[in-house]
C-alpha positions in Angstrom: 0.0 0.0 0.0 1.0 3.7 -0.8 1.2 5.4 2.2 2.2 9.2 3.2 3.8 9.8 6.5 4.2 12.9 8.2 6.7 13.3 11.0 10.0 13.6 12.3 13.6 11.8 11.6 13.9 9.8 14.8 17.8 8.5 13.8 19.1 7.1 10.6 21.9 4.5 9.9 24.1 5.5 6.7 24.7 2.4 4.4 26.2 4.3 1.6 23.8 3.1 -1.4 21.2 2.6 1.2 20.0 5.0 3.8 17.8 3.8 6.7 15.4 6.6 7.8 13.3 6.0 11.4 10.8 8.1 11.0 8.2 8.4 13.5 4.8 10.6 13.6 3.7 10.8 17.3 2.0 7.2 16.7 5.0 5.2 17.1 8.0 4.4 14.8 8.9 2.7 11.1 11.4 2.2 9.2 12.1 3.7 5.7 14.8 2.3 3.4 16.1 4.9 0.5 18.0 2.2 -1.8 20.4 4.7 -4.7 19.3 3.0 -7.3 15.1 2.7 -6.8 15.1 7.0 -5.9 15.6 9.8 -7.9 19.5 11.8 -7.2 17.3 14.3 -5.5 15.4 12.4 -2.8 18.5 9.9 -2.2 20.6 13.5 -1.5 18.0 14.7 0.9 18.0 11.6 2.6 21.9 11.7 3.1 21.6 15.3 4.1 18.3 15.1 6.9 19.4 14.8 10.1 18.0 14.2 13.6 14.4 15.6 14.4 14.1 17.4 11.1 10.4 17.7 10.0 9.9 15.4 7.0 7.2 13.8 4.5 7.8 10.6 3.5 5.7 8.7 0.7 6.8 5.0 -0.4 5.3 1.8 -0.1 4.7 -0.8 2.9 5.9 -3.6 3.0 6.8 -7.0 4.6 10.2 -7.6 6.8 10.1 -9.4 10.1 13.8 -10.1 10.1 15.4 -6.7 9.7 15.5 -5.1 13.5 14.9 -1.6 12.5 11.5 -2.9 11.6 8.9 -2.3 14.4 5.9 -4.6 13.8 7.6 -6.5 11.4 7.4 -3.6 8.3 9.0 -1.0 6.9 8.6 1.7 4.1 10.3 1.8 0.6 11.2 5.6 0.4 9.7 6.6 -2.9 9.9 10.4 -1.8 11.2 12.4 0.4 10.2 15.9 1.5 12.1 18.3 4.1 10.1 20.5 5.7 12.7 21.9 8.2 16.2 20.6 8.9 17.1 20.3 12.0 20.5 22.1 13.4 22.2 21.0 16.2 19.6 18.6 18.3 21.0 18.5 21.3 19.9 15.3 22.7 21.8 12.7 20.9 21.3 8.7 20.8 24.6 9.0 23.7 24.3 9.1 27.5 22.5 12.1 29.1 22.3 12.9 32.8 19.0 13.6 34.3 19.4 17.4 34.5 20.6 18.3 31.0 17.5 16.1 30.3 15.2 18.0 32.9 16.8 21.1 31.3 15.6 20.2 27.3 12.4 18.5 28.7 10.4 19.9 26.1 12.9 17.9 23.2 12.9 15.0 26.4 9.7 13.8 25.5 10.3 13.1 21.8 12.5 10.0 22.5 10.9 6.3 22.9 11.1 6.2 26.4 9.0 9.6 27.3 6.7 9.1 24.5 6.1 5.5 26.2 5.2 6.7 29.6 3.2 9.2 28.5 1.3 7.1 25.9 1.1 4.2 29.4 -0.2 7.5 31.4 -3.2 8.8 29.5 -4.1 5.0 29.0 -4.6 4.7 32.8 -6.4 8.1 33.3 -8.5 7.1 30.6 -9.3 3.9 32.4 -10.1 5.1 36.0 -12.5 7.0 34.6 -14.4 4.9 32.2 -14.4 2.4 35.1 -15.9 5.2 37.9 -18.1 6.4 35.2 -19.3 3.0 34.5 -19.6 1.7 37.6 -22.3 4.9 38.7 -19.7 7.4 40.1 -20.3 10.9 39.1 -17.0 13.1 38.6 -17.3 16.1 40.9 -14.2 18.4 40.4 -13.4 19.9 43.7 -11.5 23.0 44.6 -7.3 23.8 43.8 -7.2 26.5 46.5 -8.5 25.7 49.5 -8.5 27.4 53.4 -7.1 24.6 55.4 -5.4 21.3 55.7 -7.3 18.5 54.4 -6.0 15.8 57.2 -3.8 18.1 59.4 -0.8 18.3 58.2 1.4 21.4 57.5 3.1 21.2 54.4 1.2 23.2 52.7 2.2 25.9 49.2 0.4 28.6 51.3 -0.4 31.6 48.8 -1.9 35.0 49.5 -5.5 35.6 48.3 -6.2 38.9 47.7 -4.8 39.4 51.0 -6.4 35.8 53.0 -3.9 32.9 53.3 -5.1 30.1 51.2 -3.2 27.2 50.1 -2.7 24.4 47.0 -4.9 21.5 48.3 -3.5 18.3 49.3 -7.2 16.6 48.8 -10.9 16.9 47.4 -11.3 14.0 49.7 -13.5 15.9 52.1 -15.1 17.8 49.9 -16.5 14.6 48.1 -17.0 13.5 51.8 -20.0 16.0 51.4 -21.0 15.4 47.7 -21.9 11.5 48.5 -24.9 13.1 50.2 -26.1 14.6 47.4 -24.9 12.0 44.6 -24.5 9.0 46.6 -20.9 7.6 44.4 -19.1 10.3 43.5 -15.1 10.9 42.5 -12.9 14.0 41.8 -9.6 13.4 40.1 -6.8 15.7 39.6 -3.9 17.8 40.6 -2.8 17.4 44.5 0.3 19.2 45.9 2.4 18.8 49.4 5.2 21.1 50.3 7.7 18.5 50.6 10.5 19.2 49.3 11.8 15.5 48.4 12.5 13.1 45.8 11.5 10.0 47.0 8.8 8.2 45.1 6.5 8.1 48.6 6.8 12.3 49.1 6.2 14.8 45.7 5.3 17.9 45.3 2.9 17.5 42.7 0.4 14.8 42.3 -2.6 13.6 40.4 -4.8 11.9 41.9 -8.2 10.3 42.2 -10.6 9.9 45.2 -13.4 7.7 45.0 -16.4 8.1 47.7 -19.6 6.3 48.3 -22.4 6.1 50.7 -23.4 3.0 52.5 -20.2 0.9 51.9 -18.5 -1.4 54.7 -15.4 -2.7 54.4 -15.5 -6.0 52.5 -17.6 -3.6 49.7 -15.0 -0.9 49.3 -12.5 -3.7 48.9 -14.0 -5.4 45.9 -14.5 -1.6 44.3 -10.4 -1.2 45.0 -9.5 -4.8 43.6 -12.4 -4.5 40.3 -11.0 -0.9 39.5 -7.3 -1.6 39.8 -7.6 -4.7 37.8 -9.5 -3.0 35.5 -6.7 -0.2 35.2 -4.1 -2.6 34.3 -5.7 -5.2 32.2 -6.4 -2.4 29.9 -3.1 -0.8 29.9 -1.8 -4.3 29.2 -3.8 -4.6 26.5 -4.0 -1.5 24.9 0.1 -0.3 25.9 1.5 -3.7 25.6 4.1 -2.6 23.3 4.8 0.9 25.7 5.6 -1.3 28.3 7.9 -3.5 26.9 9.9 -0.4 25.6 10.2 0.6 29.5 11.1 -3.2 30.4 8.8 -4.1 32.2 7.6 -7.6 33.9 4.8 -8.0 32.2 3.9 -11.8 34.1 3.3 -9.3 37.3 1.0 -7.5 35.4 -1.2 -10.4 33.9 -1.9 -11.9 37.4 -3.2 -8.9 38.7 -7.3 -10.1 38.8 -9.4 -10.3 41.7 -9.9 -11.1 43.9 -6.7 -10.1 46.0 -5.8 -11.4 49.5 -6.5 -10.1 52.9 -5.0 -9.7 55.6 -5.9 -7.8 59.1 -2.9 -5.6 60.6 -2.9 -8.1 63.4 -1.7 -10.5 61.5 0.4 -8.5 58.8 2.3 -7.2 61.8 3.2 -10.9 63.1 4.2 -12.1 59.9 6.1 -9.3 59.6 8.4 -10.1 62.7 8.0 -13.8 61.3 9.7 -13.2 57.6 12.0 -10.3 59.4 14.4 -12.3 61.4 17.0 -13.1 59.2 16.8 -9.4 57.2 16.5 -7.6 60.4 13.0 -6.3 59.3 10.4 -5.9 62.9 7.5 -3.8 63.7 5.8 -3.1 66.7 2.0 -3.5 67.0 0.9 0.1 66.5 3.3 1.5 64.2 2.6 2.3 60.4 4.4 0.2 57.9 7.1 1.5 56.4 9.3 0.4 53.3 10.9 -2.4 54.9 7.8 -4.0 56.1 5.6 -3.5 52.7 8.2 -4.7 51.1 8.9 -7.8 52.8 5.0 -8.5 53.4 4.0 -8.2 49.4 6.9 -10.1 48.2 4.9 -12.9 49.7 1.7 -12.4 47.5 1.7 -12.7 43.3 -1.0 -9.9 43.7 -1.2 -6.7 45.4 -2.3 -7.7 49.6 -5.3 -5.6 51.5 -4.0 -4.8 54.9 -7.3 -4.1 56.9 -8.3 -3.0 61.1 -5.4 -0.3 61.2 -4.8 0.6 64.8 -6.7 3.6 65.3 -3.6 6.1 66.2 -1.9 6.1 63.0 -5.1 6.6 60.9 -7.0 9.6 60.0 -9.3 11.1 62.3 -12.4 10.1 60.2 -11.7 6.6 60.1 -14.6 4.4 61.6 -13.8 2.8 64.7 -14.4 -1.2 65.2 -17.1 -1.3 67.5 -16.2 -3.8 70.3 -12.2 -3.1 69.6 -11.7 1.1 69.6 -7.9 0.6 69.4 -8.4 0.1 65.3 -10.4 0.8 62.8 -12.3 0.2 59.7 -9.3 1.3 56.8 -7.4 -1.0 54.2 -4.6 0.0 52.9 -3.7 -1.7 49.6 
């Protein structure tokens, strides 16, 4: 098939008489092969001339090769023209080693390589997910406020701002705020920007956030954690099959991925926290009953599991203060952490 491609030079290999053009269009990447002898002198020139990120229009014809390993999909395109839009001077990422702040500092050129396209591509996949399956599932999306007048859960770390002369502040939550829509809606979710003043670079603390909170009337326990196991499930059963391809580009273990289907197990934190000192002896891994978890003990408790593990009956001290109590035990309460 004759096909027209419009896009950018992703990298090229020089053969002499042949010139290997990736050429990729925001949809992914393919290969086109200018061979001297099958192009006129002017397109085989411009192909020996474009280099890296120039814009470019490509026209040839698809075809078959599932052995060459420039090939993506197992085809490539036999340049019949070749059209430079703009030629690019100097990129300044090349196909070499780049640290993370000369990266950070050309993010906007960052995100054309395979790597930032995939996560990106693996990103808007989930959003789009969490929502069809809230929407779906009879949850109304209820956007709540960015500036709000207090602390969502107490904490301090706040990005306080002045409001035409009123502190207000970047909010951490619309968790309580959808604490008051369920009355109204009954299911109802807000999902968005989030931001916590601390300044640290640890995958468990960031700045900024998106996030989404699900809320619903009249749910126990056991009910909220089938909504948790069907909506994660559902979030990576379609990435897997709609991002497959994204997520072998970033490596990953895609066997993890496939098992993830409820339901999951669960545990209470009575008995998370002896197995914990159980499995911990020989790593030097404990907890005492009342504590949080913390990396250690996550760690060495879901290694056990093919599947991500509900930890349920916090103790009540290390919870938020809206957390149900258990009636008959007041030292925990009704939460799950997943």
């Amino acid at each position: 098939q004759e096909v027209t491609i419009r896009g950018w030079l992703y990298s090229k290999t020089d053969k002499g008489r042949l010139q290997f053009l990736q050429v990729r269009d925001g949809t992914g990447i393919v290969q086109a092969v200018a061979f001297k002898r099958e192009v006129s002198a002017e397109v085989f020139e411009r192909a020996q001339a474009v280099t890296q990120e120039s814009s470019i229009i490509i026209r040839g014809t698809v075809r078959a090769d599932k052995r060459a390993p420039g090939c993506p999909g197992g085809y490539e395109v036999g340049l019949g023209e070749l059209e430079i839009v703009l030629l690019a001077q100097e990129y300044p990422i090349s196909p070499k080693e780049h640290g993370v702040e000369f990266l950070m500092a050309h993010r906007h050129l960052w995100l054309r390589s395979q790597r930032q396209w995939a996560i990106l591509r693996i990103r808007a996949t989930v959003i789009k997910a969490i929502r069809d399956w809230l929407d779906d599932s009879g949850f109304l999306l209820v956007d709540t406020p960015l500036l709000t007048p207090a602390a969502a859960e107490g904490t301090t770390t706040l990005f306080e701002l002045d409001y035409f002369g009123t502190p207000a502040f970047l909010s951490q939550s619309g968790q309580l705020y959808n604490e008051a829509t369920i009355g109204a809606f009954g299911k109802t979710y807000c999902f968005g920007p989030a931001f916590r003043a601390e300044k640290s670079k640890t995958r468990r603390h960031v700045m900024e956030l998106w996030m989404v909170e699900p809320e619903a009337a009249y749910v126990e326990l056991d009910e909220c954690m089938e909504i948790e196991e069907q909506l994660l499930s559902y979030i990576v059963q379609t990435t897997l099959q709609e991002r497959r391809a994204e997520l072998e580009i970033l490596e990953r273990d895609l066997a993890k991925l496939e098992v993830i289907q409820p339901p999951f197990p669960r545990i209470s934190y009575d008995d998370a926290v002896q197995r914990v000192n159980e499995l911990g002896v020989d790593e030097g891994v404990s907890i005492e009953w009342g504590e949080d978890f913390g990396s250690p003990q996550e760690t060495l408790l879901s290694a056990q599991y093919d599947k991500p593990v509900f930890v349920h009956h916090y103790q009540t001290a290390v919870k938020a203060f809206y957390m149900a109590q258990e009636p008959g035990r007041p030292e925990v309460c009704r939460s799950v952490d997943l």
